[in-house]
Every structure is written in structure tokens, then in C-alpha cells.
LOGU-384176 format. One record per residue: residue in one letter; x, z, y of N, C-alpha, C in turn. Coordinates in Angstrom, 3 decimals, padded with zeros to 6 digits. Each point is the difference from the previous one (the first is absolute). Layout:
BEGIN
  r       n.u       n.w       n.v      ca.u      ca.w      ca.v       c.u       c.w       c.v
  A         X         Z         Y         X         Z         Y         X         Z         Y
...
This chain:
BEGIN
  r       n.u       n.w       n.v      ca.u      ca.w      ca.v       c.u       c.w       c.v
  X  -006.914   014.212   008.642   001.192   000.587  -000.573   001.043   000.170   001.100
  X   001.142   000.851  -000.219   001.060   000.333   000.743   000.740  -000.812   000.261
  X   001.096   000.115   000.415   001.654  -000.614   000.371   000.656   000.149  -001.350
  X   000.872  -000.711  -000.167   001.141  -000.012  -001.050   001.064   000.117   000.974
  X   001.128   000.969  -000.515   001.156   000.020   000.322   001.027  -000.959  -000.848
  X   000.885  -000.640   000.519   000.657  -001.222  -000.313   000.588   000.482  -001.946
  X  -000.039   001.417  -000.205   000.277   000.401  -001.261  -001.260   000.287  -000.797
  X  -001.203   000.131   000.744  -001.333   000.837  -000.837  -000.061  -002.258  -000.702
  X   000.012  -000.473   001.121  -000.128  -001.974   000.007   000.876  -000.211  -001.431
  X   001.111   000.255   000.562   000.826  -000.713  -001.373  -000.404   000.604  -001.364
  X  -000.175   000.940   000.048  -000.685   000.861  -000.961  -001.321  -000.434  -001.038
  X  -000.560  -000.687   001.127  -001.414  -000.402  -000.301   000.124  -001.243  -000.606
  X   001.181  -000.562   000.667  -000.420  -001.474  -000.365   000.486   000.000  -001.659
  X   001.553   000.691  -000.510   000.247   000.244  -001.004  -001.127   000.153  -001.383
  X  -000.627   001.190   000.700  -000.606   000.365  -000.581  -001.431  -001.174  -000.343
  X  -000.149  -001.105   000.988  -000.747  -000.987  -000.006   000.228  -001.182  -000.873
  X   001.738   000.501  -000.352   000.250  -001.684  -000.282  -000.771  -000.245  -001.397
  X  -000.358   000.510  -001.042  -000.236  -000.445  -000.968  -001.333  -000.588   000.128
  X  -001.211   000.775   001.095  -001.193  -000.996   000.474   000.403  -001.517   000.391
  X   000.626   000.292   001.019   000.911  -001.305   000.734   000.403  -001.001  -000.795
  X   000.418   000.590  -001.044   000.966  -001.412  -001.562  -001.384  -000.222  -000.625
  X  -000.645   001.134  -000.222  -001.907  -000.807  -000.327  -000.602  -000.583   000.454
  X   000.078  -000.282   001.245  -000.926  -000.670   000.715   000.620  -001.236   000.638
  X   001.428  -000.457  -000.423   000.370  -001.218   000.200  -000.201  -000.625  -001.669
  X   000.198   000.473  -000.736  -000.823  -000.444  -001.781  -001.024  -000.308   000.292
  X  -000.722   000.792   000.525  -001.815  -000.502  -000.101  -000.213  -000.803   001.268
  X   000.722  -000.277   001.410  -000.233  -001.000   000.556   000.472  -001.216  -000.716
  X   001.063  -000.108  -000.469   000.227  -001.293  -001.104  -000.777  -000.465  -001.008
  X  -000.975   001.411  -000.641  -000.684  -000.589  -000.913  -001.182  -000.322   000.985
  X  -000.006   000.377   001.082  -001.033  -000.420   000.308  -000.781  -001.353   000.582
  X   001.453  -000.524   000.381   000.239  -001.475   000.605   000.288  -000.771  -001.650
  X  -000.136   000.217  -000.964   000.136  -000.752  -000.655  -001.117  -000.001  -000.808
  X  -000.809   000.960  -000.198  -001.205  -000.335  -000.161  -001.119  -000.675   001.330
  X  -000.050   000.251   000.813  -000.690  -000.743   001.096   000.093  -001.323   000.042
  X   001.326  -000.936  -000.108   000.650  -001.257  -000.376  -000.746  -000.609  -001.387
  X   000.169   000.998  -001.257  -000.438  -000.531  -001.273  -001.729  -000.185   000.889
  X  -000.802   000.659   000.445  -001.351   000.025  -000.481  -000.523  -000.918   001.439
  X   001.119  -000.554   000.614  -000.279  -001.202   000.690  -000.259  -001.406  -000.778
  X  -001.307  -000.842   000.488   000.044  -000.982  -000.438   001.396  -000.717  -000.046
  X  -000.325  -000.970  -001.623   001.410  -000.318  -000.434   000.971   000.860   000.047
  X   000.342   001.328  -000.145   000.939   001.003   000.344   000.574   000.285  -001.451
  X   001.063  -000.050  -000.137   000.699   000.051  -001.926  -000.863   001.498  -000.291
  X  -000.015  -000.164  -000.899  -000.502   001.412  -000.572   001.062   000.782  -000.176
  X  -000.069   001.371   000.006   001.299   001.151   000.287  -000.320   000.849  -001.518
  X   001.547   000.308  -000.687  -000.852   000.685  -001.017   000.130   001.393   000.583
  X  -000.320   000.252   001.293  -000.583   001.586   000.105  -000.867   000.110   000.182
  X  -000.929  -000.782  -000.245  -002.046  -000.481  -000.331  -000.779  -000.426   001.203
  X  -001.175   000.207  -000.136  -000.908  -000.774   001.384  -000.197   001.038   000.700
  X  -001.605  -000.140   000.153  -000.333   000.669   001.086  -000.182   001.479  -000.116
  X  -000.140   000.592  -001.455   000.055   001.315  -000.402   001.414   000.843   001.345
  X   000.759  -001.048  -000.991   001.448   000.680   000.020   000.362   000.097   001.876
  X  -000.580  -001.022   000.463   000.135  -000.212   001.609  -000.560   001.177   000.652
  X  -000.927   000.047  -000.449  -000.782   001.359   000.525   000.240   000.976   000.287
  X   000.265   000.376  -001.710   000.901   001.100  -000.275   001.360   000.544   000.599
  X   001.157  -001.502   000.626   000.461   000.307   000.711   000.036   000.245   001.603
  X  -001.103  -000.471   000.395  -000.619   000.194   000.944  -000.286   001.476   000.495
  X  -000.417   000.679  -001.259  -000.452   001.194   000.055   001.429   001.090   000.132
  X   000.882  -000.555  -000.603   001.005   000.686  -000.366   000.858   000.139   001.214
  X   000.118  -001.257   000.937   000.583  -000.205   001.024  -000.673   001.238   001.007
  X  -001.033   000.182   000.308  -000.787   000.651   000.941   000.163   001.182  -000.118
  X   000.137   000.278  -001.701   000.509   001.744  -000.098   001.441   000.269   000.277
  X   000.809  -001.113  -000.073   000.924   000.556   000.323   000.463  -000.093   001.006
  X  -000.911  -001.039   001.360   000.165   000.413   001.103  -000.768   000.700   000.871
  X  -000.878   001.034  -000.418  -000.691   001.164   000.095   001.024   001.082   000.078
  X   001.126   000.161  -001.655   000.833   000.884   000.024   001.451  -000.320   001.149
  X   000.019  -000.916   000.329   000.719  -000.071   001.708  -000.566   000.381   000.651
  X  -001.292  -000.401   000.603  -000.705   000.369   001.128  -000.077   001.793   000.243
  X  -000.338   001.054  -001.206   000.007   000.868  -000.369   001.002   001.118   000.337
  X   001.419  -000.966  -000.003   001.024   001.041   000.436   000.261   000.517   001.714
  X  -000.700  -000.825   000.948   000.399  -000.230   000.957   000.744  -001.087   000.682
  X   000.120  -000.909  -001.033   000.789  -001.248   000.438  -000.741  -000.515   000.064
  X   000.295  -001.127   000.958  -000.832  -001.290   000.133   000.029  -001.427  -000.508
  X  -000.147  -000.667  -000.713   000.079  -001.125  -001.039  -000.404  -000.928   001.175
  X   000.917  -001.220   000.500   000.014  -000.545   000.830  -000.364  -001.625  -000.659
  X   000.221   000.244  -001.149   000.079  -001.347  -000.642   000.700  -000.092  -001.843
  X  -000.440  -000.918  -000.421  -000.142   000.115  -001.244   000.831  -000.991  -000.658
  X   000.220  -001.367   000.827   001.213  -001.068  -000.108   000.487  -000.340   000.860
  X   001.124   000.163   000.627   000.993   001.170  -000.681  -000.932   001.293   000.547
  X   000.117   000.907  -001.215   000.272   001.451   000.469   000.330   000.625   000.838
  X  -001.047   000.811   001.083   000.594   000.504   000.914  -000.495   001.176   000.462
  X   000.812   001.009  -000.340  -000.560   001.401   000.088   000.509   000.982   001.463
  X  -000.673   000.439   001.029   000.212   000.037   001.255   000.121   002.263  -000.328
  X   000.665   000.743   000.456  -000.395   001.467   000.014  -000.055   000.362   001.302
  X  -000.970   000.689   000.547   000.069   000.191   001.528   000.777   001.537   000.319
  X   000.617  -000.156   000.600   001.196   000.920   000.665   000.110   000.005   001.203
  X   001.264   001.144   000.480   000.379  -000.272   001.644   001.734   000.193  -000.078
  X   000.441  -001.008   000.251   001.465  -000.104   000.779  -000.053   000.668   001.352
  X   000.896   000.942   000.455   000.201   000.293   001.297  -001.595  -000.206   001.157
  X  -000.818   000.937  -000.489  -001.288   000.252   000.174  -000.830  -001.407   000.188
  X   000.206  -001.078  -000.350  -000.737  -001.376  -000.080  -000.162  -000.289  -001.388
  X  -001.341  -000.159   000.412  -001.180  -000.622  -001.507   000.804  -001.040  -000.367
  X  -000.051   000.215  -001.478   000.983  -001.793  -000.609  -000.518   000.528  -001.636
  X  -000.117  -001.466  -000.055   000.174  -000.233  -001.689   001.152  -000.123  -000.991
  X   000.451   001.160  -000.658   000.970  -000.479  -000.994  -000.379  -000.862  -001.005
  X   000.703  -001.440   000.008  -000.494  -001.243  -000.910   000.570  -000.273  -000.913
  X  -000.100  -000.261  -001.046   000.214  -000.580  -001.409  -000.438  -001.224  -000.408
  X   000.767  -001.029   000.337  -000.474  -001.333  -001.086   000.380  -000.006  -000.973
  X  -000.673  -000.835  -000.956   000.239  -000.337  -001.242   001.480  -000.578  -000.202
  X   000.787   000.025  -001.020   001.405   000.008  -000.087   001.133   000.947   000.463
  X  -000.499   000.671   000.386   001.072   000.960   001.521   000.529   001.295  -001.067
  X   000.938   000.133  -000.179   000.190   001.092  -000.965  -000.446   001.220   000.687
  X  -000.309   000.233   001.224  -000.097   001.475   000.413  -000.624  -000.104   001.096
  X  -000.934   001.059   000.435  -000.324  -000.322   001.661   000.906   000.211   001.046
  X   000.096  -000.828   000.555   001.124  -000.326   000.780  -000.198  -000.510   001.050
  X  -000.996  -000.278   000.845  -000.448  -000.523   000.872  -001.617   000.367   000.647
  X  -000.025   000.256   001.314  -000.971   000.473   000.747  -000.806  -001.258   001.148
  X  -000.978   000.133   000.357  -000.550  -000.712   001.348  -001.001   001.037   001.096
  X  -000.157  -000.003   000.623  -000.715   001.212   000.861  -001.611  -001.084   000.079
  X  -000.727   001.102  -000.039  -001.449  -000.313  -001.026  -000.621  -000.911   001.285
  X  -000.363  -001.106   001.182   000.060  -001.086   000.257   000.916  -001.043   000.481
  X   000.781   000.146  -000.906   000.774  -001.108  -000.079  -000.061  -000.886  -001.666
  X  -000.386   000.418  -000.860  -000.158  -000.496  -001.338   001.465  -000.676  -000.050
  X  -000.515  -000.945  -001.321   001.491   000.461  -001.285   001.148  -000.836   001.014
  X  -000.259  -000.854   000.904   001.081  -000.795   000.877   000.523   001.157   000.675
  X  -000.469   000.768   000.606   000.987   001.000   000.534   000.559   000.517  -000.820
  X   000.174   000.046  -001.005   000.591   000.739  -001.250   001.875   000.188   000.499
  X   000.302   000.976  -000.205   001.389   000.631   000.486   000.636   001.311  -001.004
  X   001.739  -000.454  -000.425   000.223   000.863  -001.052  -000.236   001.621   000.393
  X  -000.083   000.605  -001.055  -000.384   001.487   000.391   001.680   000.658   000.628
  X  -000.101   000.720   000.523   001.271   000.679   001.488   000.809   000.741  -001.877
């Protein structure tokens, strides 16, 4: 896939967030079924191993539909969605963590998320 321009990015991610608010639901359900179906693990009433599965399954499609746009899904707790771009002709990732109201922050693509620096 292409470049995102810092507006095609924000664009995307918007348009992402409602995957994004799904897929922190189903990582929660998903850690809480994994816990229940541990020995001695309380039982969860969002069921056993059906239901684990199932979210299992659910998780993967919906980080398929990230992978899909051109973004890169860096991570899943916390959330971390990377768009590859160019600032002033240098390769960089426009980054999005989880919580961040907006993308707002970049790293140039080897330096990962510690180089992370607000967008100009």
C-alpha cells in the first residue's frame, strides 16, 4: 500500500475509530474469558470456551480490517496504530496510541515508538 498524507491518516483513523472501540471490547472480553477458563479461574458470565473462541475470531477480523487500510497495527494493548508517510521527504510513521484523541504524533520508521515526536 501507499503513503498517507497527514489528512488522507487522520481521515483513516476516524474513520477507524469505531473498529478501534471494538476491538478494545473484545480484547477485554477476551482477557476475561482466558482468566475464567484457567484452572481455578471464576467463571465469567460471558461463557467458556465457545464464547473465547468466538472472540478470538472476532478479534482477528477486526484486526484484518486495520491491516487492510494501509495502517499498521503495532499492537493490541495498548493500541497502536502506526500510518506510513513522509514529513519533509523522510519515511516516518504517523502514530496513534490508544487514548490520544487525534493523531498527533510521528517517529521516522527506525526509530520505533521511543522516537516518537509531536507532529510540526
Amino acid at each position: 500500500m501507499g503513503l498517507f498524507t497527514l489528512a488522507e491518516a487522520r481521515a483513516e483513523l476516524t474513520r477507524l475509530r469505531p473498529v478501534l472501540d471494538e476491538i478494545v471490547v473484545v480484547r477485554a472480553d477476551m482477557v476475561e474469558l482466558v482468566a475464567a477458563l484457567t484452572p481455578g479461574g471464576e467463571p465469567s458470565p460471558l461463557g467458556g470456551l465457545p464464547e473465547r473462541k468466538a472472540a478470538e475470531a472476532r478479534l482477528n477480523e477486526l484486526m484484518t480490517e486495520v491491516q487492510q487500510t494501509g495502517a499498521d497495527l503495532k499492537g493490541i494493548a495498548p493500541l497502536l496504530v502506526d500510518f506510513p508517510a513522509e514529513l519533509d521527504g523522510v519515511p516516518v510513521l504517523l502514530c496513534w496510541l490508544e487514548g490520544e484523541p487525534e493523531l498527533a504524533w510521528y517517529h521516522r520508521t527506525g526509530l520505533g515508538f521511543a522516537g516518537r515526536r509531536p507532529l510540526p
